[in-house]
Every structure is written in structure tokens, then in C-alpha cells.
C-alpha positions as CSV (number, residue, x, y, z in Angstrom):
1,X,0.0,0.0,0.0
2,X,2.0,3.3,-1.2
3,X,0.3,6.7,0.9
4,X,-1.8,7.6,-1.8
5,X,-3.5,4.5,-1.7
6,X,-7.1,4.0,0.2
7,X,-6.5,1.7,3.5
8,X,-7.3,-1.8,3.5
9,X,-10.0,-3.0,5.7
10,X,-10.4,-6.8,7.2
11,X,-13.3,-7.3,8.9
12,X,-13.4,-10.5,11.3
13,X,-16.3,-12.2,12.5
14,X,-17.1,-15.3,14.6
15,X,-18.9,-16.4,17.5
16,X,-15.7,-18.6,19.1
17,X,-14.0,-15.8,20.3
18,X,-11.2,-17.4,21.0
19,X,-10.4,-18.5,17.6
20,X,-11.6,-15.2,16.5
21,X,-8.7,-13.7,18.6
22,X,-5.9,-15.7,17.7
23,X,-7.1,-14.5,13.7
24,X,-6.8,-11.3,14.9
25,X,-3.5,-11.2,17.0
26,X,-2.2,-13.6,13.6
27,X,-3.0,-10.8,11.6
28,X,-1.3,-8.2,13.8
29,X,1.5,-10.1,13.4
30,X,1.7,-10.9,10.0
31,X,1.2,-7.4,8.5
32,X,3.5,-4.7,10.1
33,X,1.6,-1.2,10.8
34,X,-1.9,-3.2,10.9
35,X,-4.0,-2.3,13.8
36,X,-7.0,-3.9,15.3
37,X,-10.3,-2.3,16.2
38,X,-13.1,-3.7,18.6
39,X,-16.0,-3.0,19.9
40,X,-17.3,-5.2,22.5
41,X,-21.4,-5.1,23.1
42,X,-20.8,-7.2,26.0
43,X,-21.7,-3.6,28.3
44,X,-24.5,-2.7,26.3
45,X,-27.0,-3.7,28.8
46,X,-25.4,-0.9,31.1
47,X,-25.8,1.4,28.3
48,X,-22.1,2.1,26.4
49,X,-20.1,-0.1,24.0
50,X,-16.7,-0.4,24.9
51,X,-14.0,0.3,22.0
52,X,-10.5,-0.6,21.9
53,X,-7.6,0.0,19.3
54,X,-4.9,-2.1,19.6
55,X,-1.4,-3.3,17.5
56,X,0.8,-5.7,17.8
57,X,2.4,-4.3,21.3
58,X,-0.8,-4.4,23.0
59,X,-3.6,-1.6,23.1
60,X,-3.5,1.7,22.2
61,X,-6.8,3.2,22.9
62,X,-10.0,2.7,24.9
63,X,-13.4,4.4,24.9
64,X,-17.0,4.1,25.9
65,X,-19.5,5.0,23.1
66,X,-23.7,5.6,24.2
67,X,-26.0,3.2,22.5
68,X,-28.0,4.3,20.0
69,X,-31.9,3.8,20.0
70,X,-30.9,1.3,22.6
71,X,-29.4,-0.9,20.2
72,X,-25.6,-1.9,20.2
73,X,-25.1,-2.9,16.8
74,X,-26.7,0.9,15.5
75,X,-23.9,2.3,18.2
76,X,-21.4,-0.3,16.3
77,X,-22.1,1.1,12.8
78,X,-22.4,4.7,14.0
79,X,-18.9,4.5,15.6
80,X,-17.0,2.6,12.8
81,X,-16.6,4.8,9.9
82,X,-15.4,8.1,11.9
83,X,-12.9,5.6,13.6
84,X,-11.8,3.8,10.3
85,X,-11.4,7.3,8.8
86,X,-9.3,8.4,11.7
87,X,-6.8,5.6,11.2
88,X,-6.8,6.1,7.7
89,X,-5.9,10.1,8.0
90,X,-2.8,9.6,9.8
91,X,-1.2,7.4,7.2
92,X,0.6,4.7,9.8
93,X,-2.3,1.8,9.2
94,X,-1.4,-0.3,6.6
95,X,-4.2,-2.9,6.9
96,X,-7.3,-2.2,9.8
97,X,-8.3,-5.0,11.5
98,X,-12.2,-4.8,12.6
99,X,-13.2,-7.5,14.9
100,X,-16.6,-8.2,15.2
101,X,-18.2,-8.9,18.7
102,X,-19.3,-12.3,19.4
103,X,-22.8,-12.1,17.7
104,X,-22.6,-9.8,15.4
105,X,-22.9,-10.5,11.5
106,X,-20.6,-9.7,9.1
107,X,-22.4,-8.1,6.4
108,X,-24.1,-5.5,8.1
109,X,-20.8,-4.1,9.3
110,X,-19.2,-5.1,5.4
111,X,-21.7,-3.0,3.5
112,X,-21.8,-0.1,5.9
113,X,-17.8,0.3,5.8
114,X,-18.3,-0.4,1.7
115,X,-20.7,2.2,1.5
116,X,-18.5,4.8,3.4
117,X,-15.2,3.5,2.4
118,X,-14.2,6.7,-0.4
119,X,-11.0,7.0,-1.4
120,X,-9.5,7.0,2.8
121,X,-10.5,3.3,2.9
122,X,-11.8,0.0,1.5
123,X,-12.7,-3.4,2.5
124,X,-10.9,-6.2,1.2
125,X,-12.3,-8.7,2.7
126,X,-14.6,-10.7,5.4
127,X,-13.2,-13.4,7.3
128,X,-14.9,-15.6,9.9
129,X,-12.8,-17.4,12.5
130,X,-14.3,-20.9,13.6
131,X,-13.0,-23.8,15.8
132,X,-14.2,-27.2,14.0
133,X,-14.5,-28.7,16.9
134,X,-17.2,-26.0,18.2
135,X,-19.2,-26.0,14.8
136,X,-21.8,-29.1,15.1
137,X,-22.7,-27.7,18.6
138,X,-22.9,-23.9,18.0
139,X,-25.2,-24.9,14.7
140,X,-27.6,-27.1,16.5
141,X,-28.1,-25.3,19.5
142,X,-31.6,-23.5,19.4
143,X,-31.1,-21.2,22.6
144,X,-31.8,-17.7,22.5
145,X,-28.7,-15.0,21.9
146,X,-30.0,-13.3,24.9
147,X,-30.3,-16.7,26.9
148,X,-26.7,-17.2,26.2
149,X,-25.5,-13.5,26.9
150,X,-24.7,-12.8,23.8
151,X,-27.2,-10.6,22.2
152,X,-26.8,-7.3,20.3
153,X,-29.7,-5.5,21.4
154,X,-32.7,-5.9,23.9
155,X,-34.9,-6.9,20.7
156,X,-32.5,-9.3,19.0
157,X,-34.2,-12.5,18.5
158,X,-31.7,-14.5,17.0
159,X,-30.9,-17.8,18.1
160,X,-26.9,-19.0,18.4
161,X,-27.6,-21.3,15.3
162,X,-28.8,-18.5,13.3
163,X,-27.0,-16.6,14.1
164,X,-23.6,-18.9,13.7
165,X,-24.7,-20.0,10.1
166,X,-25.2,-16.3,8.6
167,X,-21.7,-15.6,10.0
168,X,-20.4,-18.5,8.3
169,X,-21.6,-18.5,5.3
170,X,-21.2,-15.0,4.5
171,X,-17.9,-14.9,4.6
172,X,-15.3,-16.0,1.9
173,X,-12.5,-16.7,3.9
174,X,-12.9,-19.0,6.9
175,X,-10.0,-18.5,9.4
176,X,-9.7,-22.2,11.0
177,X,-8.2,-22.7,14.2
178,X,-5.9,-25.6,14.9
179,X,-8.2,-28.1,17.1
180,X,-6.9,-31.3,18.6
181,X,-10.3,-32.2,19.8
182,X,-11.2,-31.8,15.6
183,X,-12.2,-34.4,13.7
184,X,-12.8,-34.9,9.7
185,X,-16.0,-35.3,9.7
186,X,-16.5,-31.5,11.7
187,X,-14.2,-30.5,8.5
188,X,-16.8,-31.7,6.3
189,X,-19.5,-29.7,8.2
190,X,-17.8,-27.0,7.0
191,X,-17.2,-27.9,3.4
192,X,-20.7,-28.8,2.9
193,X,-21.7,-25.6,4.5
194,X,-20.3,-23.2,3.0
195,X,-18.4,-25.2,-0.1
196,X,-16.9,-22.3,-1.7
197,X,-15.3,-20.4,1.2
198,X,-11.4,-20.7,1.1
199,X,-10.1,-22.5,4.1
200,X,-7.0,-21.0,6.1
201,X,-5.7,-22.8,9.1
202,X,-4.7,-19.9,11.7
203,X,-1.4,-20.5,11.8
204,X,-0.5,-21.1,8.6
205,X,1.2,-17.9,7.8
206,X,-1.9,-17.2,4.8
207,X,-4.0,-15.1,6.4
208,X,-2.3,-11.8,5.7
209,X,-2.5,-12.6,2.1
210,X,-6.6,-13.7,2.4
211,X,-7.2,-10.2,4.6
212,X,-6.4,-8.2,1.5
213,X,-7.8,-10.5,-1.1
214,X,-10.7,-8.7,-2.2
215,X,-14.0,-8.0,-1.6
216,X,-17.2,-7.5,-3.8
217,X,-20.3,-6.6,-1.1
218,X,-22.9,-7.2,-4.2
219,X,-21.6,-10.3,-5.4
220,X,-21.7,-11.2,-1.2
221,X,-25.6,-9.9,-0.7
222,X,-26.4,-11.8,-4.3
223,X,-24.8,-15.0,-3.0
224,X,-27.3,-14.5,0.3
225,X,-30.5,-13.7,-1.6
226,X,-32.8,-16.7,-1.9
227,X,-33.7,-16.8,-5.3
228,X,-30.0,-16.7,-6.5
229,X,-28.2,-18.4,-3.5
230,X,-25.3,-20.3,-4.4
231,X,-26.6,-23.4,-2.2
232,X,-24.6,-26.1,-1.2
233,X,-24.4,-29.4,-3.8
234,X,-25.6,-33.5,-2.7
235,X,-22.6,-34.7,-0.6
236,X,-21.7,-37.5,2.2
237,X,-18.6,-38.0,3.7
238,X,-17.2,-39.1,7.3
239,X,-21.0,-39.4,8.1
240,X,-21.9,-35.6,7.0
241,X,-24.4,-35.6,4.7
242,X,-25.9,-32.7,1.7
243,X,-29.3,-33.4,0.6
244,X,-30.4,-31.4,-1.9
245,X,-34.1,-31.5,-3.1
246,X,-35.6,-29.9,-6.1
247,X,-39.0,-30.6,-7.8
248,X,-40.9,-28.0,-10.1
249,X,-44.8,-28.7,-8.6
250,X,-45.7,-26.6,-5.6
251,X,-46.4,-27.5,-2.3
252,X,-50.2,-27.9,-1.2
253,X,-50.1,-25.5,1.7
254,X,-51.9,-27.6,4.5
255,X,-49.6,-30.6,4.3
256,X,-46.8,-28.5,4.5
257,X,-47.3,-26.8,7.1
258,X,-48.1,-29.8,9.4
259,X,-44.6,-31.2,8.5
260,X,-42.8,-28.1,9.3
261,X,-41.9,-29.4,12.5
262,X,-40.5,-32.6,11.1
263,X,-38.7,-31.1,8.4
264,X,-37.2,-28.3,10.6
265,X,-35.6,-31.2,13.0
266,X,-34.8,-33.3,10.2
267,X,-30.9,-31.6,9.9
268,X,-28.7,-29.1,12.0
269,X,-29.2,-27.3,8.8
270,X,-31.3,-26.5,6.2
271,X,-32.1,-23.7,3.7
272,X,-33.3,-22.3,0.2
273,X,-36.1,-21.0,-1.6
274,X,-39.6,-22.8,-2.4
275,X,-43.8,-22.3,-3.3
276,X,-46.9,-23.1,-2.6
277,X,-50.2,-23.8,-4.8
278,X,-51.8,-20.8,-3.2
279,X,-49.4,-18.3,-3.5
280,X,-47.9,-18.8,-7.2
281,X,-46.3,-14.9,-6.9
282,X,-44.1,-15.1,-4.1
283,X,-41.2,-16.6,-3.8
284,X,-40.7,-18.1,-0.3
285,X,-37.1,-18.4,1.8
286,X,-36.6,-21.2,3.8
287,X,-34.0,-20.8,6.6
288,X,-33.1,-23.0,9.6
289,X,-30.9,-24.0,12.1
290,X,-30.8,-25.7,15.5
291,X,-34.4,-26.1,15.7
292,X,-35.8,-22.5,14.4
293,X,-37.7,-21.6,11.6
294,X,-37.7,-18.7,9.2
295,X,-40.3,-18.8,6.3
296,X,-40.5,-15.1,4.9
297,X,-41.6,-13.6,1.5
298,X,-38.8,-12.6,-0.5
299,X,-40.7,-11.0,-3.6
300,X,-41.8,-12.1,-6.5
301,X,-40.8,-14.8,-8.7
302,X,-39.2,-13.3,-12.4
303,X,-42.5,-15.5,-14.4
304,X,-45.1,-13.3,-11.7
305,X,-43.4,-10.2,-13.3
306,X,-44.3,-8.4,-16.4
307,X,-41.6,-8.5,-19.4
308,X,-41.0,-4.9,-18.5
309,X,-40.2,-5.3,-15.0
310,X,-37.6,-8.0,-15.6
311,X,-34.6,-4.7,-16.5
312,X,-35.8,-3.3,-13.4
313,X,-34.3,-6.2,-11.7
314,X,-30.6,-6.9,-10.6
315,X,-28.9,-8.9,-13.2
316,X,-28.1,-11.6,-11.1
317,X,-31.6,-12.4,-10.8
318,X,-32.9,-12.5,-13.9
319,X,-29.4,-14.8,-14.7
320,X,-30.9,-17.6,-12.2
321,X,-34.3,-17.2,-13.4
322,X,-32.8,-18.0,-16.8
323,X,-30.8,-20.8,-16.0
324,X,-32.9,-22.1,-14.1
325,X,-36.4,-21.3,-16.2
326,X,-39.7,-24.1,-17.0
327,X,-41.9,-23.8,-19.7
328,X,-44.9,-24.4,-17.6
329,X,-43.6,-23.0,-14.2
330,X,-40.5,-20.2,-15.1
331,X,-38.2,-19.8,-12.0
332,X,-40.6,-21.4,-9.9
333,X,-39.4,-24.5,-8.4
334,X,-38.7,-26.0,-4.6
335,X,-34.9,-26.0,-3.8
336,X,-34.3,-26.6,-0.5
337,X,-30.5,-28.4,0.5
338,X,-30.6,-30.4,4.1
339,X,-26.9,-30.6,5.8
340,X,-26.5,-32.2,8.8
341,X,-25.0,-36.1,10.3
342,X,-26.7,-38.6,10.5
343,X,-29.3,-37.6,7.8
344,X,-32.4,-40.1,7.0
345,X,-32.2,-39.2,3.6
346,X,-34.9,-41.4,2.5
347,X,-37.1,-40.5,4.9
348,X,-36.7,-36.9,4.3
349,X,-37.1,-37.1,0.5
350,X,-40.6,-39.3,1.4
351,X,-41.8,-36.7,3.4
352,X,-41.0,-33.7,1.3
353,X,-42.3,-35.2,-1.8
354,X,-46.1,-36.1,0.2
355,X,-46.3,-32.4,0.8
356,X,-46.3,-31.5,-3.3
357,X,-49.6,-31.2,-4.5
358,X,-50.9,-35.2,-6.1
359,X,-51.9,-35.5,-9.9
360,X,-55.4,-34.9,-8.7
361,X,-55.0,-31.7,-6.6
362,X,-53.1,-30.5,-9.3
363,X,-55.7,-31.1,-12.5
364,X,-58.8,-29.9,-10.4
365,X,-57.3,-26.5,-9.4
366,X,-57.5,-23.9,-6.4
367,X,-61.0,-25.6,-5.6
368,X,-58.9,-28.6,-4.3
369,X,-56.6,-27.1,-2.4
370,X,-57.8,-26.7,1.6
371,X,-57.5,-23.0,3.0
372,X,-56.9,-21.4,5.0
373,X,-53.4,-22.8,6.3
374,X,-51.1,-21.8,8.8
375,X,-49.4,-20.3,6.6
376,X,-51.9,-17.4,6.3
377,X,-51.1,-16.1,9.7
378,X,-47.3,-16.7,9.2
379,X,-46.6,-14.9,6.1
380,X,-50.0,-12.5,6.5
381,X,-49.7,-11.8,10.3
382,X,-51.5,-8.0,10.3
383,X,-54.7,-9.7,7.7
């Protein structure tokens, strides 16, 4: 980086903070003149968020920051550009290190610092530190971030699952720590999870290069959006197991939504996009992990749009609708991948397949399709 050059930003994510530390203090090690900033929401229930700066010497700088509309993360994103600017301005940073708290995601703080980034600074990548060993346990595990001390605000809802996956598979670096207690088949949990993030052990002497990679935060949110996800492929190995389930007919509401329970439980993981008979317009996002549900709207589906609405949207949707178009249906289809050990891949695939709508239901129409469904007060809560 010469002086007339924008700074480089890393930002670090991860909910084992102590393999999220040793990626940071690895860092601070490997690039001379970087510098590390932190700030910790673990206060934020007293009412500040700590900050520090620190180098490779040890700490440099402390503060206390108010919260902002009583939210810690808002405080986060308020406080992060002035700072990043400020190391920027005096020229001595040659790579700033931000390390997220605990349960923070990465791509809130990613496109707020490539929003405001200018020419003083620029992110140039998002890494997210995990411990194999810690993976299965931190995905599976359905317990409140507040239950677990660990949430970012007195409204977050998230559970330690969730809240674990979106961190790692966001990110396309994955800082992994060396774990004696690690075994291959935690390794493939994190292959099949996130099966194009590059893998860099800790210590390996790598992760200065991978901090300064590059970054594109579109290509990132594109990669997350439901209709255009890049989901994981069919896979087993050392008993970890990638189911991936895709059928054109829709779902018949009812039946659906009396296997949610089931199919929610059936894997540590599961995710993508689907539809039902009685909703042909919207496209639906599935997401879950350790026990929880999401099922949200995520707009319409390209063959619901008119031919002139299809430039209004971004090109890498109307690229997946393409690939991925049916005479009959368009972009409609059920795509939802599984990932998890231990899978009952049979029994899965039975019970997703006697939720589609039969021959029958299909050839008489809306007139044979019960409503309402539970899924009237999920997705329509204020009707």
C-alpha cells in the first residue's frame, strides 16, 4: 500500500472468540503497521459499548461510546466509519483489522464500511474465525442469543444457530483454528456448508494474504438472496451428509405446514427457496438452524413479473431465473438443500415429496386445495 492508496480494511467475524482472537492477533502479526479495532457489546445492557484500538504491542486506545436507540449494533455502525477514517488520516495503518463482537454479523458491518469507504479506505475482505471442533454444537443449539449472553440488542431474536450459520456463510474466507479435539468429519460440516469459502488454518502464515484478497459486497448480498443463493451441492462423507431437493410442482399449503416441525428437526441445517399452490407470486425463503424456523416472502418470482419489470431487476436475478427457467412454471421450483449427520435421507425425500400437490390436486385446481393454512397467519400476520 504506497500513501496515496485507500487503506485496506479486514473485517473479522465469529462467535468462538477465541479462535476469533488468535485470527486477529495472527493478523497483527503478520502485517507490520496493521491495527485492530473492537468493539465489545458485552456492556451494552449498562448502556455504552466499549471500544479498543490495539497493535501488535498491545492496546493503544479505549473508549465508551452511548448506545443508539438502545441498540448496540446501531452504536457499532455509527462509531465505525469516523474511527476507520481516523486511522486512515494519519497514514501509519497499513491494513485495519475490525473485529466483530461475538454475535454480530458480518455483512451488516461489510456494506456499511463499503458504502462509506471513499478513497480514505476499503474493504478487502470478510473473514470468519471458527474452531471445527465447536461448529456441530454452535449450529444445533436452538437457545436464544439473549439466553446465552450474547445478544446485540434488547430486541434481538436471534438464536446461536442463526445466528452462527449467517456468519459463516457470508464470509469467503474462513479462518480455521488448529483443534486437537477436531475431527474430519467437523471439517466436512464446514465444506458442505459453505463449499466455496477458502479454508486458512490460523497459523499457517496465509492469512495476511486472504485479509487483502478482495471483496465485492454485491456479489456477497447476491450470494445470500434466496432466489440466487449459491446453495450447497448432494454430498456425504465421514458421516456428514448434503441433501439437496428440487421438484418443479408446488407445495399444497396444508400438508406443508403440518410437516414443518419434522422437516425443521430433520438436519442441524437447512435452507433455500420454495412455493406453494396458493401463493404462485411469491417466492418463499426457507431458513433454519438448531431447531428454528424462518419462512418469509422474499418478492416475487421473475414468471409473476411483467416482461418490462424483468430490467428493473438486478442482473443476477434475472441470470438464475434463466438458468434455471420451465416452460410451464418459469423460475418457480422447490430447492431446499438439508446438511447435517446422521441424515435419514430417505425418509426426508418421502416426506417432502407427500407435501407437493398429487396428480389430482393438481388437475382440479385452487377448488382442491384446503384454506386457510397456517401459513396465512405466518406470512400475512397483520390480515
Amino acid at each position: 500500500m504506497t500513501l496515496d492508496e485507500p487503506m485496506p480494511v479486514v473485517i473479522v467475524a465469529g462467535l468462538h472468540a477465541e479462535a476469533r482472537r488468535a485470527a486477529v492477533e495472527q493478523l497483527l502479526r503478520e502485517v507490520p503497521g496493521s491495527v485492530a479495532l473492537h468493539h465489545d457489546l458485552s456492556a451494552s445492557p449498562a448502556g455504552a459499548v466499549r471500544r479498543s484500538v490495539r497493535d501488535s504491542t498491545g492496546e493503544s486506545g479505549r473508549g465508551e461510546i452511548p448506545l443508539v436507540n438502545d441498540c448496540a449494533c446501531c452504536a457499532l455502525r455509527v462509531d465505525l466509519v469516523p474511527e476507520l477514517e481516523r486511522l486512515a488520516d494519519s497514514g501509519l495503518t497499513r491494513l485495519a483489522v475490525v473485529e466483530l463482537w461475538d454475535s454480530v454479523e458480518p455483512r451488516g458491518m461489510a456494506e456499511v464500511t463499503a458504502a462509506h469507504g471513499g478513497g480514505t479506505f476499503r474493504l478487502t475482505n470478510v473473514l470468519t474465525a471458527v474452531d471445527p471442533a465447536l461448529a456441530l454444537a454452535c449450529l444445533s443449539n436452538g437457545d436464544d442469543l439473549a439466553e446465552a449472553g450474547l445478544a446485540a440488542a434488547a430486541t434481538d431474536r436471534r438464536t446461536v444457530g442463526d445466528a452462527f450459520a449467517r456468519q459463516l456463510e457470508y464470509a469467503p474466507v474462513l479462518a480455521v483454528a488448529d483443534s486437537a479435539t477436531a475431527g474430519p468429519d467437523d471439517l466436512a460440516l464446514l465444506r458442505q456448508l459453505h463449499p466455496t469459502a477458502q479454508h486458512v488454518e490460523i497459523a499457517s502464515g496465509r492469512l495476511g494474504a486472504a485479509a487483502v484478497a478482495g471483496f465485492d459486497v454485491d456479489a456477497a448480498a447476491a450470494a445470500q438472496h434466496p432466489a440466487c443463493a449459491r446453495l450447497p451441492h448432494d454430498c456425504d462423507e465421514h458421516g456428514i451428509s448434503t441433501l439437496v431437493w428440487r421438484r418443479r410442482r408446488p407445495f399444497h399449503a396444508g400438508r406443508l405446514y403440518d410437516a414443518l416441525e419434522d422437516l425443521c428437526c430433520a438436519a442441524a441445517r437447512s435452507r433455500g427457496r420454495f412455493w406453494l399452490a396458493d401463493r404462485p407470486d411469491h417466492l418463499l425463503a426457507w431458513d433454519a438452524a438448531g431447531g428454528a424456523l424462518c419462512v418469509e416472502s422474499a418478492g416475487p418470482w421473475m414468471a409473476a413479473l411483467p416482461d418490462a419489470a424483468w430490467e428493473m431487476m438486478p442482473p443476477e436475478r434475472r441470470t438464475a431465473a434463466t438458468v434455471d427457467w420451465h416452460p410451464e412454471h418459469g423460475d418457480r421450483c422447490q430447492h431446499l438443500v438439508f446438511t447435517s449427520p446422521g441424515l435419514d435421507r430417505a425418509g426426508l425425500l418421502a416426506l417432502l415429496d407427500s407435501c407437493l400437490l398429487t396428480d389430482d390436486e393438481w388437475a382440479c385446481g385452487p377448488g382442491a386445495w384446503s384454506r386457510p393454512t397456517g401459513f396465512d397467519e405466518l406470512l400475512d400476520p397483520v390480515a
